[in-house]
C-alpha positions in Angstrom: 106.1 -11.6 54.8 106.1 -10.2 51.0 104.9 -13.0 48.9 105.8 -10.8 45.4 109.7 -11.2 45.9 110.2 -10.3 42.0 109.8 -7.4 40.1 109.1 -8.1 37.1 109.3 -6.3 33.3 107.6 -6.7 30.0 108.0 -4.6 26.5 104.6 -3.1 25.5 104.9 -0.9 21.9 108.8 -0.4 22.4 107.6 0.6 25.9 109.7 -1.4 29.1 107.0 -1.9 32.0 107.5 -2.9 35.4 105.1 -4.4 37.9 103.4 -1.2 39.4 103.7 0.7 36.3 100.2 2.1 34.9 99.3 1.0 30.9 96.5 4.4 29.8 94.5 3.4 27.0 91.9 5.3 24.8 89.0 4.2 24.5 87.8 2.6 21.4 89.7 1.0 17.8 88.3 3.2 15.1 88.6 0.5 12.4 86.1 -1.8 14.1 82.3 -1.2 15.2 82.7 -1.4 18.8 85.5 0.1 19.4 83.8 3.3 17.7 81.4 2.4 20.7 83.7 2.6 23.1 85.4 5.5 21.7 82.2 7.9 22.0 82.0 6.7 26.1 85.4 7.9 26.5 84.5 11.2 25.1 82.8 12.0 28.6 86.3 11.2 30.8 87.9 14.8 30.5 91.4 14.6 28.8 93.2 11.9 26.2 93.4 9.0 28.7 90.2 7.2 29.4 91.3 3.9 31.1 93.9 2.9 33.1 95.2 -0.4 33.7 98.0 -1.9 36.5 100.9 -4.0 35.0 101.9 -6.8 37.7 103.7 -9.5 35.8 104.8 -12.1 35.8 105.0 -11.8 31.8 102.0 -9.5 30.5 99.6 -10.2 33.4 97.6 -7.3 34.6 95.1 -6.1 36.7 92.0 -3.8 35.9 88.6 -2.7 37.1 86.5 -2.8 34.0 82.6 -3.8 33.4 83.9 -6.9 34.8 84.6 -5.9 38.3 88.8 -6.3 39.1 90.1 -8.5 36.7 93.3 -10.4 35.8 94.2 -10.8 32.5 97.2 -11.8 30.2 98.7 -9.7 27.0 99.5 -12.1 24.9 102.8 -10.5 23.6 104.0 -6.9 23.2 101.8 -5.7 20.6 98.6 -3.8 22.5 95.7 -6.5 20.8 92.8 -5.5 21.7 90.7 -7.7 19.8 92.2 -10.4 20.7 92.2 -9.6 24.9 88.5 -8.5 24.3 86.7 -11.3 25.5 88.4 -12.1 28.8 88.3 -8.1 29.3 84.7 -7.7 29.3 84.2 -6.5 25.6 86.5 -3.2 26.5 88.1 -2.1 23.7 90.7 0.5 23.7 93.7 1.8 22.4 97.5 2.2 23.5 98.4 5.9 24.5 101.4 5.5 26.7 102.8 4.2 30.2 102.7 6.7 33.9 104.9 5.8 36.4 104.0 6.9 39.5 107.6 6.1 41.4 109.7 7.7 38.4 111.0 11.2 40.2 110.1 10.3 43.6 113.4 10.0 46.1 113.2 6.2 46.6 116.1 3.8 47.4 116.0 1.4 44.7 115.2 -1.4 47.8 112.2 0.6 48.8 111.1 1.3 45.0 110.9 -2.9 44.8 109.0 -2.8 48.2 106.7 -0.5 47.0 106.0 -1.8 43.4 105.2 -5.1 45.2 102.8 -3.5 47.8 101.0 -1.9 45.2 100.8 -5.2 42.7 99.7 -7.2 45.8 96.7 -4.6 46.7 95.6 -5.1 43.3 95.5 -8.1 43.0 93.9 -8.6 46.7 90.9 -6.7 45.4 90.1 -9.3 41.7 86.8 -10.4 42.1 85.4 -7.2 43.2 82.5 -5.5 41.4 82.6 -2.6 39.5 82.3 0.7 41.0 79.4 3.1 39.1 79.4 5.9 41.7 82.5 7.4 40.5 82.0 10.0 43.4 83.3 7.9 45.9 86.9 6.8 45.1 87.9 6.0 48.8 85.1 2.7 49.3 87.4 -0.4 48.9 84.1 -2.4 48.2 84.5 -1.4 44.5 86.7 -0.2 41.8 87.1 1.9 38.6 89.7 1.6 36.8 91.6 4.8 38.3 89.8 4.7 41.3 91.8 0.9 41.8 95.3 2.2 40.7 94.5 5.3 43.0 93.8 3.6 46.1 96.8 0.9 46.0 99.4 4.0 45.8 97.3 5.7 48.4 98.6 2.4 51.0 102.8 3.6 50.4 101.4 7.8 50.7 101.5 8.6 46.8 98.5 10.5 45.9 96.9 10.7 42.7 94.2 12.3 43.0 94.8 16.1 41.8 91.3 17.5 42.2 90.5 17.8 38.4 86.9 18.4 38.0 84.0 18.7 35.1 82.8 22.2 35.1 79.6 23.2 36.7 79.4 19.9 38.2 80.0 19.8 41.9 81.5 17.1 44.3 83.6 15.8 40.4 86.5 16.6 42.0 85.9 13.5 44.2 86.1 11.9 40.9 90.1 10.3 40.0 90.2 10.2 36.5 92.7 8.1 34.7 93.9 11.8 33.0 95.1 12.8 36.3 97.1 9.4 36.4 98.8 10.4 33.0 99.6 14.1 34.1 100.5 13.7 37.8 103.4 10.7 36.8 106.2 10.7 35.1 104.8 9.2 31.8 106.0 7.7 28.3 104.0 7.7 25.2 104.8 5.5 22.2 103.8 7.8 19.1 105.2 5.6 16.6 107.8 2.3 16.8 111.0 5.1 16.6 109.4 7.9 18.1 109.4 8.0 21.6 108.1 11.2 24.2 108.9 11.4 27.7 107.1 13.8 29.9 106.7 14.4 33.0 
C-alpha cells in the first residue's frame, strides 16, 4: 500500500516544485569564506550543476546525500538560505541554479505521474541514514549514496534513466560516474536567473 498518498508543491526562487522534482545547486556562496571553499570542490564535477538535491514535501522538506550520509532536511521558506540550512546540512554550502524534472515530457497519465513521484520520494527517503558514498565509480551499490548517484537510483526503480555516460577525459571507467550535470541536461529543467526572468529548457 502507498503510504505517500499526497503530492505535494512548494515555491523555491519563483520556481513551483513538486515531490520528485530535483533542486541543482552550485557549489559554494562567494560572499562568505566557506562557500569559496565549497565553490573550488565543485570546480572538479564537470558542468554548472555540482549537487543535486530531491524535493519530497510535505512543505520544503528534502532529501540529499551529502557529507552527512542521506539526509532530511527542511527549507525554511522559498528563499534558497544556505547559511541558514548549513548546519543541519553538513556545512554544505551552495547556491540555487535551477529545478530538472525528470517526468516533464515523458508520456505519463497524470495518475501514474502521482504514482511515480511518490515511488521515487518514498525510495529516498527509505535510504536516510545511509553513509556517504566516496567511490563515485559505483553508482548501482544501494549501501551508499551521492548526491546524484541517490536521485539516480530512485528513478532507476519506475525505468527512467539518468545516467547519460558523460565522462572526464582520459579517465576511464568516469562514465560509471552520474553527475548531477547529467541530471540538469537529461530533464526537462527550469532555471531562475533573476525574480522576473525565467528559462525553460529542455
Amino acid at each position: 500500500m502507498n503510504t505517500m498518498n499526497v503530492i505535494h508543491a512548494f515555491e523555491i526562487e519563483g520556481l513551483v516544485v513538486q515531490t520528485g522534482d530535483v533542486i541543482c545547486t552550485t557549489n559554494g556562496k562567494p560572499d562568505i569564506l566557506p562557500g569559496e571553499f565549497w565553490r573550488l570542490v565543485g570546480r572538479l564535477v564537470p558542468g554548472d550543476v555540482d549537487h543535486v538535491v530531491m524535493y519530497v514535501g510535505p512543505g520544503g522538506r528534502c532529501v540529499e546525500a551529502g557529507s552527512r550520509g542521506v539526509i532530511t532536511f527542511e527549507m525554511p521558506d522559498s528563499t534558497w538560505d544556505t547559511e541558514r540550512m548549513a548546519r543541519e546540512r553538513g556545512l554544505l554550502f551552495d547556491t540555487f541554479y535551477g529545478v530538472a524534472s525528470p517526468l516533464d515530457g515523458q508520456d505519463c497519465s497524470e495518475e501514474e505521474e502521482r504514482r511515480i513521484r511518490a515511488r521515487v520520494a518514498e525510495y529516498c527517503l527509505a535510504q536516510v541514514g545511509k553513509p556517504y558514498n566516496l567511490n563515485f565509480l559505483d553508482a548501482e551499490t544501494e549501501e551508499a549514496f551521492y548526491c546524484s548517484q541517490l536521485v539516480y537510483k530512485a528513478y532507476q526503480q519506475v525505468g527512467v534513466n539518468l545516467n547519460t555516460g558523460l565522462s572526464i577525459e582520459q579517465l576511464p571507467g568516469t562514465n560509471n560516474i552520474v553527475y548531477p550535470q547529467e541530471i540538469w541536461g537529461e530533464c526537462m529543467h527550469r532555471r531562475a536567473r533573476s525574480a522576473r526572468t525565467i528559462e525553460i529548457n529542455g
